[in-house]
N, C-alpha and C positions, 0 to 999 in steps of 0.2 A: 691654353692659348695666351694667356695673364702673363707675360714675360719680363726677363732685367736684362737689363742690357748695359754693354758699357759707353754706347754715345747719351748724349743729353736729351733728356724728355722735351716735346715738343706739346705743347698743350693747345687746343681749336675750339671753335665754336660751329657746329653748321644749325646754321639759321633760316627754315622753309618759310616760305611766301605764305603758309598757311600752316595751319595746325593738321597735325598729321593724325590718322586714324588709326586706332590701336591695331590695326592686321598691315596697316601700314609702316607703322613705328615697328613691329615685330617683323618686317621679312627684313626692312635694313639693320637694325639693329643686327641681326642673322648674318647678312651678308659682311658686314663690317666685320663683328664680333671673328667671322670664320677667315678674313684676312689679315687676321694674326696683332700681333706690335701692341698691343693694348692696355693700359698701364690700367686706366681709371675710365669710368663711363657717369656722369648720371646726366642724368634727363627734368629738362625744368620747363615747366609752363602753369598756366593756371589751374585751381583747387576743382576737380569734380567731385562737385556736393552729389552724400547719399541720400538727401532728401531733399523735398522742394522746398527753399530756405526763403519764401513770401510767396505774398498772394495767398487768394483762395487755396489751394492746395497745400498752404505749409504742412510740415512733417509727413508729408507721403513720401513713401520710397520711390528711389527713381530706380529702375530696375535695370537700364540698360548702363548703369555706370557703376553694376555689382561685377563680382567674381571677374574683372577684366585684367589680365594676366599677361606680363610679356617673361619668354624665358630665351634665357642666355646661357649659353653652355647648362649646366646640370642645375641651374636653381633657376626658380618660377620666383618674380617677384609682380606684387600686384600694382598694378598701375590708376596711381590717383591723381595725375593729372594728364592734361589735356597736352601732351607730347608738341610744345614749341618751341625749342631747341635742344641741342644735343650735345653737351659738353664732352669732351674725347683728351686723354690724356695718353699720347704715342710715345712710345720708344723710342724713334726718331723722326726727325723729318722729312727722310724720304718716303714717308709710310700714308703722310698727307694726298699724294698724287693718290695713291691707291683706294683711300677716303674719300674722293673728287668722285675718282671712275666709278665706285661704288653707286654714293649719291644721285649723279647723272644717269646711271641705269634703273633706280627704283623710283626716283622721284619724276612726276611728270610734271612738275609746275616748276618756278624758278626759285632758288636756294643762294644764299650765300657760305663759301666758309672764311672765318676770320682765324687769323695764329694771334693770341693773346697769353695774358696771364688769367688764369683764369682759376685753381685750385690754393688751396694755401700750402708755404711750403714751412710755415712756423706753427705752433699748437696756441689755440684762439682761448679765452679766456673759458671759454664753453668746453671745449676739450680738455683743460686744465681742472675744473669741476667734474667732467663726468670721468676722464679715464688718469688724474693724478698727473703730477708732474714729467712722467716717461710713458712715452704714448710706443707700445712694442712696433706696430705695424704703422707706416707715415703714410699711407695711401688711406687712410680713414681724416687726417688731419684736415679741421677747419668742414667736414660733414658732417659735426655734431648740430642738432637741431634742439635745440633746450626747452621747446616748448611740447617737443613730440610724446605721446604717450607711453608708446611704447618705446623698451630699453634700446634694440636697435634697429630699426628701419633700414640697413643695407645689406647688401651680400657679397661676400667676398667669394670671386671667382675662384680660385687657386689657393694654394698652401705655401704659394713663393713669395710670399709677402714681403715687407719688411724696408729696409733701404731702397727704394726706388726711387 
């Protein structure tokens, strides 16, 4: 579904009135993901701690923000925040309207989408450190997280990488 195209990438924000819950983040995600035009996805909101980080309770597990899962085409990625916006990198812009319709049929409270800048289209000082001066694949640029433990934290949908 990960596609190139030869008009120019149109990059959005949609913005819910509310933080969405992970069965909810997965059916649009779902819906979206299945109408096609999709360059780039990530999802940003606040850190779901695995443990109760004060109070009386510190260091207990919090159980219900384990093994929480959203999958998109063929990869399961785990979701560690609280799903408050929805960054979307399209193929084009006619593909926005179809984004809208989406939205308006899974979400029942009111949302905004914004057409912004919103990924990098240069390699950040972070991605010159971790992947060298020639970064093969440009849809990973400016998603380096320098502090993250692990080596990569994302998933690439497709094998069509590359120039987009």
């Amino acid at each position: 579904m990960v596609t190139k195209s030869d008009t120019k990438p149109v990059q959005i924000e949609i913005f819910p009135r509310r933080f969405l819950k992970p069965a909810t983040a997965q059916r649009l995600l779902d819906e979206i993901y299945r109408s096609g035009g999709i360059l780039r996805i990530t999802i940003q909101g606040p850190n779901l701690p695995k443990t109760v980080p004060y109070g009386p309770g510190k260091g207990i597990p919090i159980e219900e923000n384990m093994n929480m899962l959203l999958e998109l085409g063929d990869q399961a990625l785990e979701l560690r925040v609280k799903v408050g916006r929805i960054w979307l990198e399209l193929e084009s812009e006619d593909r926005i309207e179809g984004v809208k319709a989406v939205c308006e049929r899974m979400l029942p409270f009111p949302f905004s989408i914004k057409k912004k800048q919103i990924f990098r289209t240069k390699p950040t000082v972070s991605d010159y450190a971790k992947y060298g001066s020639e970064v093969e694949d440009k849809r990973i640029l400016g998603l380096v997280d320098p502090k993250a433990m692990k080596e990569r934290d994302l998933a690439i949908l497709s094998d069509t990488g590359g120039d987009s």
